[in-house]
ZASEMAR-496068 format. One record per residue (C-alpha): residue in three letters; residue number from 1; x, y, z. Coordinates in steps of 0.2 Angstrom, whole numbers, padded with zeros to 4 digits, always signed. Layout:
<koldos>
+-----+-----+-------+-------+-------+
:  aa :   i :     u :     v :     w :
+-----+-----+-------+-------+-------+
: ALA : NUM :     X :     Y :     Z :
...
+-----+-----+-------+-------+-------+
</koldos>
This chain:
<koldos>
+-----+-----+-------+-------+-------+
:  aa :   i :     u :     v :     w :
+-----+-----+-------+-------+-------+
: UNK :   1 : -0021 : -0020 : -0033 :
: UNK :   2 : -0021 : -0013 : -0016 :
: UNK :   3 : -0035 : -0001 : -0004 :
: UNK :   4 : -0024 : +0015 : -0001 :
: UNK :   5 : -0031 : +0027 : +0013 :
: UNK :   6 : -0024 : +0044 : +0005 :
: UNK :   7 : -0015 : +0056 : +0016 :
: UNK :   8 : -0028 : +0064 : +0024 :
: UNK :   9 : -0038 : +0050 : +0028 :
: UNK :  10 : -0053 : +0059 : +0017 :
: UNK :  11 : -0053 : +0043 : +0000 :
: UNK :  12 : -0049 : +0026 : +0001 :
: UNK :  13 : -0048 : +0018 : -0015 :
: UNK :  14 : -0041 : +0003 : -0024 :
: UNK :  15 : -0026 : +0009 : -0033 :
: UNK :  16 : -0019 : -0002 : -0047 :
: UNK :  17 : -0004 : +0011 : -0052 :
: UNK :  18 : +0004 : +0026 : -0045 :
: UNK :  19 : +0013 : +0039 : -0050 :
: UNK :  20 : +0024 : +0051 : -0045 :
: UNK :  21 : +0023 : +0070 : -0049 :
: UNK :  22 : +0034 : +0085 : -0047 :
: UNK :  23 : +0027 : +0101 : -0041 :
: UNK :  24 : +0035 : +0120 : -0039 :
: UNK :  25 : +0030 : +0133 : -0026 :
: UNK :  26 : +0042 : +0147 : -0028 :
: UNK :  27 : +0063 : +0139 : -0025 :
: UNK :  28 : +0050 : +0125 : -0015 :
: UNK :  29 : +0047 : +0106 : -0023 :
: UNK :  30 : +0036 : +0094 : -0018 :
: UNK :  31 : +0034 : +0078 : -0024 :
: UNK :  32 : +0017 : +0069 : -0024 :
: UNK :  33 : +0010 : +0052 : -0028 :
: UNK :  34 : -0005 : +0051 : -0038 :
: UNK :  35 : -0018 : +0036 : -0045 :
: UNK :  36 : -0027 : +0041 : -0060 :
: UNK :  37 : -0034 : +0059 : -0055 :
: UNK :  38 : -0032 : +0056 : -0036 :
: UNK :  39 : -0018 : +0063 : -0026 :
: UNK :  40 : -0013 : +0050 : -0011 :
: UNK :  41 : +0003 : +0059 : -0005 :
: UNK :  42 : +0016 : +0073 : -0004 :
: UNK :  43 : +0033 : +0071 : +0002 :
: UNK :  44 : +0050 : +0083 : +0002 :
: UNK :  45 : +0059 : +0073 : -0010 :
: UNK :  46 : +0057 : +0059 : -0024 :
: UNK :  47 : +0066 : +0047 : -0014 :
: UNK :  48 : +0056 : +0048 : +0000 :
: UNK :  49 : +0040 : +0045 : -0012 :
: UNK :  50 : +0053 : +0029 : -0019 :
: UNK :  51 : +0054 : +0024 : -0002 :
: UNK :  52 : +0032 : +0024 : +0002 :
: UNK :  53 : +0028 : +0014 : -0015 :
: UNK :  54 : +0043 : +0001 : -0008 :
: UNK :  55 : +0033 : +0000 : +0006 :
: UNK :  56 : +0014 : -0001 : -0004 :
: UNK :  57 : +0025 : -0015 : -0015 :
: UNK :  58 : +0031 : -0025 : +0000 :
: UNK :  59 : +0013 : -0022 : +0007 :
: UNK :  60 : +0003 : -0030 : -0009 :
: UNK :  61 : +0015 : -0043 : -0008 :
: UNK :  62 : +0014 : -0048 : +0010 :
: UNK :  63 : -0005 : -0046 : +0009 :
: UNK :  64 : -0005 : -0059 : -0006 :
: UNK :  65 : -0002 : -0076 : +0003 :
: UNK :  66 : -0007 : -0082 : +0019 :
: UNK :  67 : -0006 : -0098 : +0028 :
: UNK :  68 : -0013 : -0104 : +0043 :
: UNK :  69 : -0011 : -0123 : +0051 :
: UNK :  70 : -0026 : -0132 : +0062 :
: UNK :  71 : -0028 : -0150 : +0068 :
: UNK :  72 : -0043 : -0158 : +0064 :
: UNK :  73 : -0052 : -0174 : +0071 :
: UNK :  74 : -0044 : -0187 : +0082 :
: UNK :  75 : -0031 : -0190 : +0071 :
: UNK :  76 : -0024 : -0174 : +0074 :
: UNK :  77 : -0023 : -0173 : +0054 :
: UNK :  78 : -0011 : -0157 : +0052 :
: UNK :  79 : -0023 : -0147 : +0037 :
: UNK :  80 : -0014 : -0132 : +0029 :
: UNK :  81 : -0019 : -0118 : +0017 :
: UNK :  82 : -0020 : -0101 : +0010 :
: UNK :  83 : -0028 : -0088 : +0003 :
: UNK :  84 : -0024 : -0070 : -0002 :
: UNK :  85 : -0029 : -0057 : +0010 :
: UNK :  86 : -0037 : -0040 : +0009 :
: UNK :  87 : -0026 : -0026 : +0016 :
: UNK :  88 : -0027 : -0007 : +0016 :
: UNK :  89 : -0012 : +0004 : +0016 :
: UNK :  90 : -0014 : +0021 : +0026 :
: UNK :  91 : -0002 : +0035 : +0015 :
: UNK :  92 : +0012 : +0040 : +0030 :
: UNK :  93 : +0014 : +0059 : +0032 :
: UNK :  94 : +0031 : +0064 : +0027 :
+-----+-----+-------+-------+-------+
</koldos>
């Protein structure tokens, strides 16, 4: 799961799956990403809307494990650890 800031800034909400839909306007197509009943996004072509959950999927998985490294004491005791971080992903315009 991932917080997605939709396209026009106006939702943020924490998505779980996306979708992507194909709509006509006359010889015009667009194609939109969706989660559940909320549109995120609409891009030119289904590659470019590919190409954005690629970057939400890199995104959840960069956001997942985080380490950091301190000293502690005299001993300068090297202490190590992670946790998963919390991350929102702001829709790009096309």
């Amino acid at each position: 799961m991932i917080w997605i800031r939709s396209q026009d800034r106006e939702m943020l909400i924490k998505v779980s799956e996306f979708n992507i839909k194909q709509q006509r306007f006359g010889d015009m197509r667009k194609h939109e990403i969706w989660f559940d009943k909320s549109f995120l996004g609409v891009y030119a072509t289904k590659e470019r809307c590919l190409e954005v959950l690629d970057e939400i999927e890199k995104a959840i998985e960069e956001s997942n494990i985080m380490r950091y490294e301190y000293f502690q004491g005299f001993s300068q005791q090297l202490i190590e650890y992670t946790y998963k971080g919390r991350q929102v992903y702001q829709m790009p315009k096309d």
